[in-house]
Wavefront OBJ file of the C-alpha trace (Angstrom):
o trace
v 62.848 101.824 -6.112
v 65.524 98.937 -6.314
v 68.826 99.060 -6.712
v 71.080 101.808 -5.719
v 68.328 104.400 -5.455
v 66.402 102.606 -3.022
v 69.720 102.145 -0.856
v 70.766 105.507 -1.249
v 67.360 106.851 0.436
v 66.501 103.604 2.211
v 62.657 103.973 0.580
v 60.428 101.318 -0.834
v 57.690 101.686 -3.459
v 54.987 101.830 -1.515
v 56.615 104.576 1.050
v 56.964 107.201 -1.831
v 52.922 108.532 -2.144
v 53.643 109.450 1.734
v 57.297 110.221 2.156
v 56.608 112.739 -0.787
v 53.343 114.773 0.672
v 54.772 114.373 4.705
v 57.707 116.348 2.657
v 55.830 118.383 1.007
v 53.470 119.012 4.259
v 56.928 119.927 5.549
v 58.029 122.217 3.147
v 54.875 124.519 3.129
v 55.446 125.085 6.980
v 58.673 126.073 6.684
v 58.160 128.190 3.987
v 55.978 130.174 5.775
v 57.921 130.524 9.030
v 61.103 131.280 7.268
v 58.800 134.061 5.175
v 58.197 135.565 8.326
v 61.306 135.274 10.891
v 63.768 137.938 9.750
v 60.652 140.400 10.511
v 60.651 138.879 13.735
v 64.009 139.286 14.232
v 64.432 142.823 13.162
v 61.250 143.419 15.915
v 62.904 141.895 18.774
v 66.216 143.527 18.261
v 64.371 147.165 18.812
v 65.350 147.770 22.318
v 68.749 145.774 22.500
v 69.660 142.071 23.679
v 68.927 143.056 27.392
v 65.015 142.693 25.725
v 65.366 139.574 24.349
v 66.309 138.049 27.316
v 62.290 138.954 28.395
v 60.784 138.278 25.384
v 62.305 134.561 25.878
v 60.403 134.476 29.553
v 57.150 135.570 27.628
v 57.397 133.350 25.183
v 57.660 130.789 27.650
v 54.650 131.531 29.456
v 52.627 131.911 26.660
v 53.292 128.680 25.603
v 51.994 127.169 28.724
v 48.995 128.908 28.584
v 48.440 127.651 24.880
v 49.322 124.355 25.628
v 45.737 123.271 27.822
v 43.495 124.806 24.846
v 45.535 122.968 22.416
v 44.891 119.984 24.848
v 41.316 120.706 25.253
v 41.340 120.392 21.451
v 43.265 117.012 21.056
v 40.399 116.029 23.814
v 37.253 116.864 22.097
v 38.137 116.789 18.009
v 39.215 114.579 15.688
v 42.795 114.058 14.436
v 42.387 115.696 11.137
v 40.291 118.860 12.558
v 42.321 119.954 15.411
v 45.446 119.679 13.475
v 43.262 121.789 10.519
v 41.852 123.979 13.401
v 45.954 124.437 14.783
v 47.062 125.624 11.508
v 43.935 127.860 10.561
v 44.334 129.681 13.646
v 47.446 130.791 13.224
v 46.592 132.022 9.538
v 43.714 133.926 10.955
v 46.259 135.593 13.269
v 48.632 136.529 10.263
v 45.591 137.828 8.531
v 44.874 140.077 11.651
v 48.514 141.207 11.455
v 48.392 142.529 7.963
v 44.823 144.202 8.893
v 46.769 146.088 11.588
v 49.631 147.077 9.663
v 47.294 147.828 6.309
v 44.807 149.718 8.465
v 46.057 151.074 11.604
v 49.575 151.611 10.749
v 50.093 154.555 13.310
v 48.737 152.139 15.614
v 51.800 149.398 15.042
v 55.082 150.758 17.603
v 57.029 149.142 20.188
v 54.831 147.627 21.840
v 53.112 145.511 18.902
v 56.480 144.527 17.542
v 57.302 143.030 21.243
v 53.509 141.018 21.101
v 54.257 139.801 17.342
v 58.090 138.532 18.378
v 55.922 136.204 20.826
v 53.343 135.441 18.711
v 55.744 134.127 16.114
v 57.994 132.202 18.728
v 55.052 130.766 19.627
v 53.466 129.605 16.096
v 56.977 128.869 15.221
v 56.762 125.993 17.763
v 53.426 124.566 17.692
v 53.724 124.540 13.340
v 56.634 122.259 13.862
v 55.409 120.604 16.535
v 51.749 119.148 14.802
v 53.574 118.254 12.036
v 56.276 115.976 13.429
v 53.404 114.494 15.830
v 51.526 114.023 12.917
v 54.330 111.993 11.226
v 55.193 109.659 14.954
v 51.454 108.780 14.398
v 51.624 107.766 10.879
v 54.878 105.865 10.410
v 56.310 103.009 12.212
v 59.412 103.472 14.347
v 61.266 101.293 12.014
v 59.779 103.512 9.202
v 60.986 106.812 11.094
v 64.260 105.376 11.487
v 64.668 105.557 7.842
v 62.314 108.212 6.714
v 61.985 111.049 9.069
v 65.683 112.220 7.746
v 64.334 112.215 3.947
v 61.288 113.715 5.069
v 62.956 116.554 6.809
v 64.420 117.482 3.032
v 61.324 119.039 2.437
v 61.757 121.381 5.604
v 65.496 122.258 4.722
v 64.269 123.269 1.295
v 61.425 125.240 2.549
v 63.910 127.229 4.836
v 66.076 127.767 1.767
v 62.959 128.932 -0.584
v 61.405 131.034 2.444
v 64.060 133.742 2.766
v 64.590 133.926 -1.034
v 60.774 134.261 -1.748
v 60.754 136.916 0.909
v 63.726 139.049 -0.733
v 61.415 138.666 -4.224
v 58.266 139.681 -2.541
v 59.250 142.751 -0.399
v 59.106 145.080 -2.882
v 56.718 144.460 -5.836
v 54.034 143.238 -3.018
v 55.468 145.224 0.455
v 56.157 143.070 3.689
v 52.779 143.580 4.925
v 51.127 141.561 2.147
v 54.077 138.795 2.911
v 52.344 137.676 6.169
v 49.167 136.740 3.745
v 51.473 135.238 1.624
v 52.309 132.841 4.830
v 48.950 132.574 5.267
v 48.644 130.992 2.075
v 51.555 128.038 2.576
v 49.553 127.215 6.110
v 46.624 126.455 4.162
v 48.486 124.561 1.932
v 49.830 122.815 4.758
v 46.120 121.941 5.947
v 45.844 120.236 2.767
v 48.669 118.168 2.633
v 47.655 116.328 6.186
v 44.609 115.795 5.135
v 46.504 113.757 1.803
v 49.054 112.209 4.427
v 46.441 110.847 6.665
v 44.310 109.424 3.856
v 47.467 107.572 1.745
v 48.487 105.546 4.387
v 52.056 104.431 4.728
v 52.309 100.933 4.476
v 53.162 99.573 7.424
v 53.444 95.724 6.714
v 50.381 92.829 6.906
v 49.147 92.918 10.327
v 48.664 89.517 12.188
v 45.053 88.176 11.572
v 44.083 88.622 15.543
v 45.153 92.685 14.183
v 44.187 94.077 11.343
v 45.636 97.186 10.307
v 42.425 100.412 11.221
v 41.479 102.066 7.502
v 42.240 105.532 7.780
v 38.218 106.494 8.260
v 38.115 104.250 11.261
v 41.128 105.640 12.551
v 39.717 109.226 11.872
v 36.195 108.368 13.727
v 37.853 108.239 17.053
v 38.597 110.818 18.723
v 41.641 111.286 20.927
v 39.636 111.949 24.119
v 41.333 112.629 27.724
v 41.897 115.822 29.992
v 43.427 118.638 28.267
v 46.134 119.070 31.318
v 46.876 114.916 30.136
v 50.221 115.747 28.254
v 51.569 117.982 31.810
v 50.672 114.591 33.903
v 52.264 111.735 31.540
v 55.620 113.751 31.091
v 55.778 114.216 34.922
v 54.587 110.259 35.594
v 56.758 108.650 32.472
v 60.623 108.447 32.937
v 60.671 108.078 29.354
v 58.880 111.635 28.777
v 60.848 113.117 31.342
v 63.861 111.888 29.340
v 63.173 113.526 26.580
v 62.375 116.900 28.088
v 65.795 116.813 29.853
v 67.638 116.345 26.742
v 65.543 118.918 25.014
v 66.493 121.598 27.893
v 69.977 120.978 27.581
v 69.521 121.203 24.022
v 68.024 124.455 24.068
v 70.222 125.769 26.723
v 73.536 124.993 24.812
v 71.931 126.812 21.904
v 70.358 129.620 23.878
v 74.410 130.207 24.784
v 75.892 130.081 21.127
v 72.940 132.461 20.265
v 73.709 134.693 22.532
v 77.381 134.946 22.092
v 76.921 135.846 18.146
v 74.802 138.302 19.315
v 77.509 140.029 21.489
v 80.081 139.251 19.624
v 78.434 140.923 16.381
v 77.390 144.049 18.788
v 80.673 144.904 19.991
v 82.206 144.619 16.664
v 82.640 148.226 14.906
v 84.351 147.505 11.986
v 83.987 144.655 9.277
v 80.421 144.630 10.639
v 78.962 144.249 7.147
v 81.568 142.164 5.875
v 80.792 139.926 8.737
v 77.250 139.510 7.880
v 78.025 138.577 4.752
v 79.716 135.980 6.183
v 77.198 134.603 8.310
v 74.590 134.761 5.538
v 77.284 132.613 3.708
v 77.346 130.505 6.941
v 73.691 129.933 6.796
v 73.278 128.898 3.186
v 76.334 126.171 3.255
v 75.019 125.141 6.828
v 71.905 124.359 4.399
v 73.657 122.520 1.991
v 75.207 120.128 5.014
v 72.188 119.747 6.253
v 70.341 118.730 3.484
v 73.081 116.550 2.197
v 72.938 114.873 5.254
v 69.307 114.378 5.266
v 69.633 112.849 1.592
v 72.094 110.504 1.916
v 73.693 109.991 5.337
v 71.219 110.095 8.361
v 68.757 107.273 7.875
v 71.724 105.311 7.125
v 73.576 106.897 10.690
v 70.146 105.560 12.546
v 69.701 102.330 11.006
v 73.277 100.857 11.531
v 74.591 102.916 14.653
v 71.042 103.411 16.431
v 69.295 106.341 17.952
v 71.343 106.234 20.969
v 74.528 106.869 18.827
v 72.918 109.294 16.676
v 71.364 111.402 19.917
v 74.678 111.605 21.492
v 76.863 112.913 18.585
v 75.137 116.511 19.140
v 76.301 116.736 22.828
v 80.286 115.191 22.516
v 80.132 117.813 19.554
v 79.130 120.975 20.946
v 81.454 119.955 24.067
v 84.091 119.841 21.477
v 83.037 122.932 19.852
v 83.060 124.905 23.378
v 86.662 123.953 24.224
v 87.795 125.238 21.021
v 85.682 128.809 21.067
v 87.274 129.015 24.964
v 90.936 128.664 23.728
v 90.646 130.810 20.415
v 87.999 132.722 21.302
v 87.260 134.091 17.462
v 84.560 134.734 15.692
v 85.486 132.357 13.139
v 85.452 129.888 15.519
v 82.104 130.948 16.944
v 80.779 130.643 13.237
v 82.421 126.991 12.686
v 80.470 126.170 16.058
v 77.027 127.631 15.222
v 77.640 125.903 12.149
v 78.200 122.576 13.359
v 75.589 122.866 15.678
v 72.611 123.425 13.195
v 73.660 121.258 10.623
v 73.880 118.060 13.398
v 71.115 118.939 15.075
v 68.998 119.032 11.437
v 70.518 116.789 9.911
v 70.956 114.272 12.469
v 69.525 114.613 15.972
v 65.878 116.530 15.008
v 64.980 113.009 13.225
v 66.320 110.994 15.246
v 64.665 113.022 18.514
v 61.238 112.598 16.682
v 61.584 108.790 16.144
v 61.570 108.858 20.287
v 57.832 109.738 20.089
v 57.275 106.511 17.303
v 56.277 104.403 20.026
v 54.549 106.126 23.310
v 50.492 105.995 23.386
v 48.878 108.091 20.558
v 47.376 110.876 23.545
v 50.923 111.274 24.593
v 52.226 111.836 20.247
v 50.160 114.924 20.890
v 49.657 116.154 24.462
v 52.787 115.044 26.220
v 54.609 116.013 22.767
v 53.005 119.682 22.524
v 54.308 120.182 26.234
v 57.449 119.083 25.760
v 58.267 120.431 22.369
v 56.657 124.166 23.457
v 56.972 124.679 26.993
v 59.989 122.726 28.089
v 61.809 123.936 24.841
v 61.090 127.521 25.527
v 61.719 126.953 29.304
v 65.477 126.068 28.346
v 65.770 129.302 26.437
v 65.168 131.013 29.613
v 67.299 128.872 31.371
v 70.384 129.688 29.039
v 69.415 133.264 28.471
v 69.087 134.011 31.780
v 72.586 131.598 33.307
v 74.614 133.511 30.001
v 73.528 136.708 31.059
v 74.214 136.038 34.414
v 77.746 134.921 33.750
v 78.415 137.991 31.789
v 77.638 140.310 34.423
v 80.069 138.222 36.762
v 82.700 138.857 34.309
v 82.916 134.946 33.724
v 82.635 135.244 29.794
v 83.830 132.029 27.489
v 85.480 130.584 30.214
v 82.276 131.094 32.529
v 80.024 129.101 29.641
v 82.128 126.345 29.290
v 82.552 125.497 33.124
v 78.640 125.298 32.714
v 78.964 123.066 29.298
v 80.893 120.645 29.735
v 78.913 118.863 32.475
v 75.916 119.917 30.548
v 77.549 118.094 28.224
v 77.943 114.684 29.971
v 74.423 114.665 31.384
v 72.740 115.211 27.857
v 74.865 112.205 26.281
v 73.761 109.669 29.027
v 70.571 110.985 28.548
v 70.772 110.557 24.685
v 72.252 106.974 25.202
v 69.309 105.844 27.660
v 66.726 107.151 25.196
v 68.503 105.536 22.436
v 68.082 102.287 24.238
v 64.779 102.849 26.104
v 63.320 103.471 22.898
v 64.500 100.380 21.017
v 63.007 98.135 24.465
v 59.717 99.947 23.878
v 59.853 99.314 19.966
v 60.519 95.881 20.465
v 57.532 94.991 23.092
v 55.181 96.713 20.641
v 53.502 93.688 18.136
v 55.667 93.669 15.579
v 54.112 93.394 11.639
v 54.745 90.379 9.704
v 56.531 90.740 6.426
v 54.636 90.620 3.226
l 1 2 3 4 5 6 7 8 9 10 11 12 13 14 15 16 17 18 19 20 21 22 23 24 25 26 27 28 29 30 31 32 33 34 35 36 37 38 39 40 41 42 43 44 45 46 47 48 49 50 51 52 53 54 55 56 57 58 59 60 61 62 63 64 65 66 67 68 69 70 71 72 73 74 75 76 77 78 79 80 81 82 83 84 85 86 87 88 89 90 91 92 93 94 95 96 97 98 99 100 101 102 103 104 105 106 107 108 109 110 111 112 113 114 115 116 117 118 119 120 121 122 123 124 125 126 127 128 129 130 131 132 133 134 135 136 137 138 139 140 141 142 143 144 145 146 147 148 149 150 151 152 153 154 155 156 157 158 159 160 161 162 163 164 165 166 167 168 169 170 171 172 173 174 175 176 177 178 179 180 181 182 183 184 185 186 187 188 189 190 191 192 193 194 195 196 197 198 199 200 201 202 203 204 205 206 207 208 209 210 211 212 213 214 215 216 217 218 219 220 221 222 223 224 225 226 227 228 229 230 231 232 233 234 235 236 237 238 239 240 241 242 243 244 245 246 247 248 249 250 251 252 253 254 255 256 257 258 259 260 261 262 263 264 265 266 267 268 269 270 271 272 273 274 275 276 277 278 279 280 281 282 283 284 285 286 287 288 289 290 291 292 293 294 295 296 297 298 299 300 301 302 303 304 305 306 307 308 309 310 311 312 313 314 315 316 317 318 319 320 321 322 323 324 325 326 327 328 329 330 331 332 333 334 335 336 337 338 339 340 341 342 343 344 345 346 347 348 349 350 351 352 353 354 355 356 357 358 359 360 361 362 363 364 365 366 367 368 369 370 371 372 373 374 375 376 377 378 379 380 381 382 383 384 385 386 387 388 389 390 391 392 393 394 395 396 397 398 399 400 401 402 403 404 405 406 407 408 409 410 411 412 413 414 415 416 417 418 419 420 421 422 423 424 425 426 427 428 429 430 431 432 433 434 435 436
């Protein structure tokens, strides 16, 4: 790995075993969601975009009921089996789904479709969310600074492969025998953290005083704590707290641009297909940014500018992005905004948001994280469904949402910047490996 290559992906030899199955890991999960999400989709759109405004609030409080059993399980199992126990649970579930549609189908209606759009927003979050707390406990923050970006390949490529395996699938096997298919990559998944855990990332020679845990010591503890832990240190931790605000905003901002495709594609009656096309066209070069971002230029971005640079692009961005929809108001414009929107916040500020977590206490990689990253995230797409809707029925439209952005805006940049810098002060009191 010397010589340009290892530049170009910032990767030593003995980072490859683990940079490839974390990817991997990666690339089953998202496989499997993306198998499964224009069903979802298609469910929630049944009853109009009024609905989905609801299904966002019961999403949201379904996540915060899940969140104390998944503490409970962080509390009394090992690492490997509650993160095994996470992911088997939620391939039971699909399992019961295709039982229901195979065997009851007169029994699947409204009503099912509504519980199954939750369900899936739900497992949508908590998949993603185990593996990236898997990865803050297994790599360094110095590590994550250069590898989280490569590792998130694997995801991009699994969102790619998902819909395409889905449109290949749907007939010869029918879309009920898809969600087994899902199943399938979730088990996969179960394998590959078992593989991560046990080829350890090399993290440097630990001083003498600290020798670096094998990965069966590490494996013998268990986690222990309360299972309400993770709702106490992001309410006690400035830090935490930190992160959840920029999260909200986060969601918020894209709980708006959702929304306003979703309108804007509603009220259009002609072109309707043509503009699809377009946004399927949108999606699969958004893609293509994304992952040639992740490939060459992120790790780099994080490494020489820092996180706090690297968090705030995504705000000054979709502040930019906002003024521009508000004077042209077009649906090309909405399209260039949505764009730029998920290919920075893949590409750049999802790895770069996950190497905040690198270097708070192992209870809070998966407690505090879960809370945050389910919860909190859903609780800002309630906040910006229900603030969008409300401008809308004061008549306040584009000009309404960016009045609410653009401070928005300024908040979630300072917060980016502070986090940026809190977590390099954190990094740097943390015993720091010596060099081989």
């Amino acid at each position: 790995m010397r010589g340009p290559l290892a530049r170009l992906f910032n990767l030593r030899r003995e980072e490859v075993a683990p940079a490839l199955i974390a990817g991997l890991f990666f690339f089953f999960i998202l496989t499997a969601l993306m198998l499964l999400r224009p069903a979802r989709d298609a469910l929630g759109m049944q009853r109009g975009i009024e609905s989905i405004r609801w299904l966002f609030i019961g999403t949201a409080l379904a996540t915060l009921l899940v969140n104390p059993v998944f503490g409970w399980l962080v509390s009394r199992f090992r690492r490997l089996h509650f993160i095994s126990a996470t992911y088997a649970f939620f391939a039971l579930s699909l399992a019961g789904f295709w039982a229901l549609l195979v065997l009851a189908p007169g029994a699947v209606g409204e009503r099912s479709g509504q519980v199954f759009y939750v369900w899936f927003s739900v497992f949508n979050l908590f998949a993603t969310m185990v593996f990236w707390a898997l990865l803050a406990d297994r790599f360094s923050s110095e590590q994550a600074k250069r590898l989280f970006a490569l590792i998130a390949v694997g995801g991009t490529l699994g969102a790619i492969f998902g819909p395409w395996l889905a449109t290949q699938l749907a007939a010869p096997l029918g879309t009920p025998n898809l969600l087994l298919v899902a199943a399938m990559f979730l088990t996969l998944a179960i394998a590959m953290a078992w593989l991560l855990v046990w080829v350890r990332p090399d993290r440097g020679v630990q001083a003498a005083h600290a020798p670096a845990p094998t990965p069966a010591a590490e494996e013998a503890l268990r986690i222990g704590g309360s299972a309400w832990a993770g709702f106490r240190a992001v309410l006690s931790s400035p830090y935490l707290m930190g992160i959840a605000g920029y999260i909200v905003i986060m969601t918020v901002v894209a709980t708006f641009i959702y929304f306003t495709r979703l309108q804007m594609v509603a009220a259009a009656e002609t072109d309707l297909d043509a503009r699809t096309g377009l946004l399927g066209n949108i999606d699969m070069w958004t893609q293509i940014a994304v992952l040639a971002m992740q490939l060459t230029l992120t790790g780099h971005i994080i490494k020489r500018f820092g996180l706090a640079f690297t968090l705030a692009l995504l705000p000054v961005a979709m502040a930019l992005g906002f003024i521009g929809l508000a004077i042209y108001g077009s649906f090309a414009m909405l399209i260039v905004l949505e764009a730029t929107n998920r290919a920075v916040q893949r590409g750049l500020t999802r790895p770069a948001r996950e190497t905040l977590f690198t270097v708070v206490g192992r209870e809070d990689k998966y407690k505090a994280k879960a809370f945050i990253d389910t919860f909190v995230y859903r609780a800002g797409d309630v906040i910006g469904a229900q603030t969008e809707g409300l401008l809308g029925r004061l008549g306040l439209a584009l000009g309404g949402l960016v009045s609410v952005v653009l401070p928005l805006a300024l908040v979630w940049a300072a917060l980016g910047i502070w986090l940026g810098r809190a977590q390099q002060r954190h990094s740097a009191a943390q015993p720091a490996p010596l060099v081989p």
